[in-house]
N, C-alpha and C positions, 0 to 999 in steps of 0.2 A: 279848712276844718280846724276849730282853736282847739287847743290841748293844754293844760295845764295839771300842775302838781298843789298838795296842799293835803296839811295836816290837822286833825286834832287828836290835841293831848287824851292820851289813854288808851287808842287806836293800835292794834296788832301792825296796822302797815298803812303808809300814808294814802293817800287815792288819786288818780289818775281822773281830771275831769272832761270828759272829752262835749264837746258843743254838736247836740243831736239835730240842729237846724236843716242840714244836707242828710242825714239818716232819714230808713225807714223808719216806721214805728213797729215796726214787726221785729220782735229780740232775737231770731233765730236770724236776721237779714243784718244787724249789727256785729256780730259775733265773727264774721270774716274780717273786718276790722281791726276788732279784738287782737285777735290771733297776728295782726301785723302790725300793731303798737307792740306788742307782747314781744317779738321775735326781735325787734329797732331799739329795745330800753337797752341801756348799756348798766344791768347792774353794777358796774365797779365804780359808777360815780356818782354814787347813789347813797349819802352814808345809811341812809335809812332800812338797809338792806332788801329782799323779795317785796316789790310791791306786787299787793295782790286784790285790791278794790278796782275797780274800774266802774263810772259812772258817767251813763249817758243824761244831759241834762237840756229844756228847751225853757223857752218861754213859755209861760200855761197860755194856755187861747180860753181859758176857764174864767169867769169874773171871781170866783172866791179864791183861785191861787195866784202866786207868782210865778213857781216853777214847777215845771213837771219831772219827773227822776226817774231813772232806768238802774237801777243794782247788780252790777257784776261779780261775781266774787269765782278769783281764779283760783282751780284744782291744781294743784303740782301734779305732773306725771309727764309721759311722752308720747304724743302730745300732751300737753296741755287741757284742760276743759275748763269752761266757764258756769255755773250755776245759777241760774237766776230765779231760783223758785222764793229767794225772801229778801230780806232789805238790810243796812248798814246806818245807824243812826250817826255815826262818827262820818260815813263819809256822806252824811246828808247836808250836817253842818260846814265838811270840807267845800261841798261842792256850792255852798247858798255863799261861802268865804268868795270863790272863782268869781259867780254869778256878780259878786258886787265890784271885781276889778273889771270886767267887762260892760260893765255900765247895764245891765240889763237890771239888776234892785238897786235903790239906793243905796248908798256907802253907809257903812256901820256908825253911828251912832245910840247912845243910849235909849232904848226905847222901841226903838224900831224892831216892828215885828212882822218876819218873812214868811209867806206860807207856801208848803209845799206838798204837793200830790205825789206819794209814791203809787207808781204805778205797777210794779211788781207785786205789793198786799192789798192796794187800795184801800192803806191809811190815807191818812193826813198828818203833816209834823209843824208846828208854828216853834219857830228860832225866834228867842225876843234877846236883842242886845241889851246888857247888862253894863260893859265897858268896851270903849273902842282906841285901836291904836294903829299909825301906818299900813300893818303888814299883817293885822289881825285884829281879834275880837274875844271878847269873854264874855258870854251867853247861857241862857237857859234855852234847855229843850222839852216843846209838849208835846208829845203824845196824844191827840185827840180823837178821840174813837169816834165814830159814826152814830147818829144816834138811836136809842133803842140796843146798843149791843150789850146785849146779856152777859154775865159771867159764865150761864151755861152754853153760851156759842165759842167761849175760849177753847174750851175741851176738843180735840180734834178724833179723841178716840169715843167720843160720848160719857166717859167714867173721871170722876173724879180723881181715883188712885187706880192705877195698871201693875197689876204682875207682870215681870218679864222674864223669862227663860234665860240662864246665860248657863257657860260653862261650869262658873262657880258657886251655882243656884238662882233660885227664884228671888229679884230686885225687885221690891212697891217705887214707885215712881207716881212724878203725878205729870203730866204729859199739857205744857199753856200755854197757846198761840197768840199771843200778845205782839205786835211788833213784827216778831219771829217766833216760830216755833221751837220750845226751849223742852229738855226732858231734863224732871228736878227730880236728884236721887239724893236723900238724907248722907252726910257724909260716914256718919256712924254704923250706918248697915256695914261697910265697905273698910270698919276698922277703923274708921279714923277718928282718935278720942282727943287730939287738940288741933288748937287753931295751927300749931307751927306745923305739925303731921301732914295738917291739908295745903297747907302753902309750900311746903317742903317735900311734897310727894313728887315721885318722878317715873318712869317708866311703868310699872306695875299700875301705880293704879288710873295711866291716861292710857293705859292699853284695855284697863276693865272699864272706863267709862266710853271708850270707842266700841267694844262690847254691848252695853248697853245700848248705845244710842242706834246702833247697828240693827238690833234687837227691836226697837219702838220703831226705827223706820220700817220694819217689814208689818211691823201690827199695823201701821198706817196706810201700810200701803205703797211706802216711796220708795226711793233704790237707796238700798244701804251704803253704796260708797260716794252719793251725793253729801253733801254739807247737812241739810236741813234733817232732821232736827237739828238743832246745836242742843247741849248737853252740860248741865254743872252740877257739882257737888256742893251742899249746903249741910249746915249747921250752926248753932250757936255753943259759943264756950266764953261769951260775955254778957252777962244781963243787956237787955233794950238793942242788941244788934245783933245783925248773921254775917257770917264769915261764907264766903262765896270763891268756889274756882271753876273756871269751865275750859272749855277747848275750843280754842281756835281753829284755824288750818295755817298749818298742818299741826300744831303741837298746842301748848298753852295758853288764855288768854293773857296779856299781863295786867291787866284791872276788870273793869267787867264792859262788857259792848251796852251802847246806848241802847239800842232793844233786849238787850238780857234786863237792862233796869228797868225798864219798863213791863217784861214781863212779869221777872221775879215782883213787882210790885202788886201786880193783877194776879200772881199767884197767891198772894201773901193774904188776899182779899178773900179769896173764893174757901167756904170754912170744909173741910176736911180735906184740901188739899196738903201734901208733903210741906210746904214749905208755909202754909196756915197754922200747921200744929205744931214748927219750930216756932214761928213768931209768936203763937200764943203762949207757948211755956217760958219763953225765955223776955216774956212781959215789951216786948216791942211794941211800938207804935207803928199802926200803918198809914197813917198822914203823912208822918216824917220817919222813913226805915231808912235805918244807919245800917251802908253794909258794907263789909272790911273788906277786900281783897289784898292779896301782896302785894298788890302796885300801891296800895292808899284806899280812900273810902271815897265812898259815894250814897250823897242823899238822896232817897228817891220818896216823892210826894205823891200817893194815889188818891184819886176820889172814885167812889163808889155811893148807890143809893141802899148798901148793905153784906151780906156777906152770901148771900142766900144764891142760889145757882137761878132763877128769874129776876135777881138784883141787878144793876145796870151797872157797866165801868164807864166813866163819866172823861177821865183823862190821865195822864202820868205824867209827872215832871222831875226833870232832872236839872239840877242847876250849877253855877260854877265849870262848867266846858272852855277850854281854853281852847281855839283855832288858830293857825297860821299859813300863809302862801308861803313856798317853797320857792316855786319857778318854774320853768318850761320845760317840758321831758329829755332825760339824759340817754339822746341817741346814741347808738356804734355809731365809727365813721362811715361817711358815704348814706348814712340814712337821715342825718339830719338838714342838710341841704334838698334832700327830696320832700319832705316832712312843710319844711319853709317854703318849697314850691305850691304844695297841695295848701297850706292853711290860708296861701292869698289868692290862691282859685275857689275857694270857701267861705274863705272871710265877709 
């Protein structure tokens, strides 16, 4: 069984790609696995500190893809728990990076464009190289929707804007499954009247956006101490762009996840959405939305056939992605020699 490591820039935590050729296809039959890569990594050699992505990856047996993709995304606690109800755009591009040292898509070259079936949302994501180098690649990423998908199929709770109950009152939110399902709350409800405020906030208000999100997973439905929803605060305090922060696992993003951009772009679409009514006052473009985080910015491209909730979302793009291989997982002793035994009974 191949294993590898491998980054891209922006990424909360590098990803883990493991070769699902000898797997089930059933995620609850991978997950024993999981649990013993997880327990064999030797974080101390590891400068990238908690890795927490882990992605099952095959050959598509599909004629319109290359790869098929499995998303893990690791809960800290004791045990451990694994997540798989949504997807990782950063380690979508880590893992199409793996798939080309192992021969299975072409090597990165300008131009080249990889397509991939997630099989956790059943998107689709097409990687097109932009620049290629040894040990990496710098890329756009699309977003291609299915066709016929409405903006009012984004809405997971049926409503454009949701009230939500919390301890410190009643949050409008607007709730847009894009990618992932993301819950977008205006930063100014929650006091936050500059950009440094929201980028410089710390406990207080990632414990009232854990609140919230906690809050729209039960309107949905899901278990509130799972990941999904993911959850950001949004506002503008610069003409033509939004300043953007959301939550990772377990604490801060440090820029924004490939599917928060693609959401927030799909939200930005849909007209009386939370994050429609910052763009539109603050004179934004939704072709080209410039959006700030403390890590740096990111351009995100949406098409749509309008704004209207039976209008269609067409695709999102995100461009300038820097990726790179790392290398082979850093076992404790005595695990890595078992590890080297199992990947050429695999291989």
């Amino acid at each position: 069984m191949l294993t590898y490591l491998a980054h891209a820039e922006g990424s909360v935590s590098s990803s883990i790609i493991i070769d699902g050729s000898e797997l089930g296809t059933n995620p609850i039959d991978v997950i024993p696995v999981l649990h013993r890569i997880h327990t064999d990594l030797d974080d101390s050699q590891h400068p990238h500190g908690l890795i927490s992505k882990f992605v099952v990856i095959r050959p598509s047996t599909h004629p319109m893809y290359d790869l098929s993709y499995w998303f893990f995304q690791l809960v800290p606690g004791n045990p451990v728990s694994f997540d798989y109800e949504g997807s990782c755009g950063h380690s979508i591009l880590a893992a199409i990076q793996v798939a080309m040292k192992w021969g299975w898509v072409a090597s990165a070259s300008p131009g080249l464009r990889v397509r991939v079936y997630i099989e956790n949302v059943g998107d689709s994501l097409v990687c097109e190289v932009d620049h290629a180098v040894r040990a990496g690649m710098n890329c756009t990423a699309h977003f291609i929707e299915n066709q016929g998908t409405s903006l009012g199929s984004l809405l997971p709770s049926g409503q454009v804007r949701n009230y939500l109950q919390t301890s410190f009152g009643d949050i409008e939110v607007s709730i847009v499954s894009s990618g992932n399902s993301y819950v977008f709350v205006h930063a100014e409800s929650l006091g936050i009247d500059s950009e440094e405020a929201l980028f410089e906030a710390g406990a207080e208000l990632l414990a009232r956006l854990q609140e919230i999100r906690q809050a729209a997973a039960l309107k949905l439905g899901w278990k509130p101490d799972g990941v999904f929803p993911k959850i950001a605060a949004v506002a503008s305090y610069q003409p033509g762009s939004l300043s953007f922060r959301a939550i990772s696992v377990p604490s801060w993003h440090p820029t924004i996840a490939l599917t928060g951009a693609a959401c927030v772009g799909a939200a930005a679409s849909i007209k009386g959405s939370v994050v429609y009514g910052i763009v539109q006052a603050s004179k934004s473009s939704t072709y080209r939305l410039n959006v700030r985080t403390k890590g740096g910015s990111t351009i995100i491209s949406t098409s749509t056939t309008g704004p209207e909730l039976d209008d269609y979302l067409l695709y999102n793009s995100i461009s300038d992605k820097n990726v790179r291989l790392i290398g082979s997982l850093p076992l404790k002793k005595g695990a890595a020699r078992e590890w080297e035994l199992q990947s050429k009974v695999f291989a």
